[in-house]
C-alpha positions in Angstrom: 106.6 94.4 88.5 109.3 95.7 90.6 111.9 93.9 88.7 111.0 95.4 85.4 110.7 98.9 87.1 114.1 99.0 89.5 117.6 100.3 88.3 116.4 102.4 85.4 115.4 99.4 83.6 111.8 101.0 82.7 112.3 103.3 79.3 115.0 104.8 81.4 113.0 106.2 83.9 114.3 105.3 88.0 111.4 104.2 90.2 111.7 103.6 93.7 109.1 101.5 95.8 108.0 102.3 99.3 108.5 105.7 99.1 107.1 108.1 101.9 105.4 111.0 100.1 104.0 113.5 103.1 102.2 110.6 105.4 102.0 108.5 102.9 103.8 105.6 101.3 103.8 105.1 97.7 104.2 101.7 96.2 106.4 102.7 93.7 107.4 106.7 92.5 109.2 107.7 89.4 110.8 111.4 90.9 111.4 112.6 87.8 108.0 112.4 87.0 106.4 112.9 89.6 104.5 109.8 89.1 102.8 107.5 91.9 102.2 103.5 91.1 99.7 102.6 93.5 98.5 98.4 93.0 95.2 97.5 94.2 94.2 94.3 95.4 90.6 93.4 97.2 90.7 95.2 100.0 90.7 98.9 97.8 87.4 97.2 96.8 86.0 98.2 100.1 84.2 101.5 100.6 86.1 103.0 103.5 88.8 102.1 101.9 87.6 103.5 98.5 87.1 107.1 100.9 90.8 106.6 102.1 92.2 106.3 98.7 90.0 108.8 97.0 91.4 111.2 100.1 95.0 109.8 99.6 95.0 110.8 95.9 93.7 114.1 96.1 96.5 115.1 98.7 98.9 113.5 96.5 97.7 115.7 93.5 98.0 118.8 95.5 101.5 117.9 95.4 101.7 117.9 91.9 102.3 113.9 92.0 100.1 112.0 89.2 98.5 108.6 90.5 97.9 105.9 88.6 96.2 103.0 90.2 96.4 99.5 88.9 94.6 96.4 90.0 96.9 93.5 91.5 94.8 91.1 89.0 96.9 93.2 86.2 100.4 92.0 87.4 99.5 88.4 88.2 100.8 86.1 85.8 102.4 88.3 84.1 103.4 92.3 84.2 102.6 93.4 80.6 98.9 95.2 81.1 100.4 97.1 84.0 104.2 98.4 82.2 101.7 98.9 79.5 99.6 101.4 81.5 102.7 102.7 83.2 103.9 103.3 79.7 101.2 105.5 78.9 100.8 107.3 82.1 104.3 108.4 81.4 103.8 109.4 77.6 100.9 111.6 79.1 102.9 113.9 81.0 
């Protein structure tokens, strides 16, 4: 995923991965946007982690940032569900 997101190459928008935002760190963050790509693998599944995340992502909206949360199972073998939803997450503005 990060390949088809680094140097502009993704519908000309610049992401940048491991970003701090506040106390955070965002997997990857298109500025211009203001758009968070958080990926998700089994241990989001858990429910303290679920309470973490759901705190994470409110903080991160009252910073104006938009969160978009994929699954880890969407990028493996293959990166096309997940540009896909990036697409659409940036369309949404």
């Amino acid at each position: 995923l990060w390949r088809a997101l680094r140097g502009s190459r993704f519908e000309g928008r610049k992401f940048r991965r491991q970003v701090p935002v506040g106390k955070y760190i965002a997997d990857f963050l298109c500025v211009e946007e203001k758009l968070i790509v958080e990926l998700d693998g089994a241990p989001h599944d858990q429910p303290d982690q679920q309470i973490h995340d759901a705190r994470r992502t409110i903080w991160l909206r009252s910073q104006e940032y938009r969160v978009l949360r994929i699954p880890n199972d969407a990028v493996i073998g293959g990166c096309d569900i997940a540009l896909g939803l990036i697409s659409d997450a940036l369309a949404a503005k």
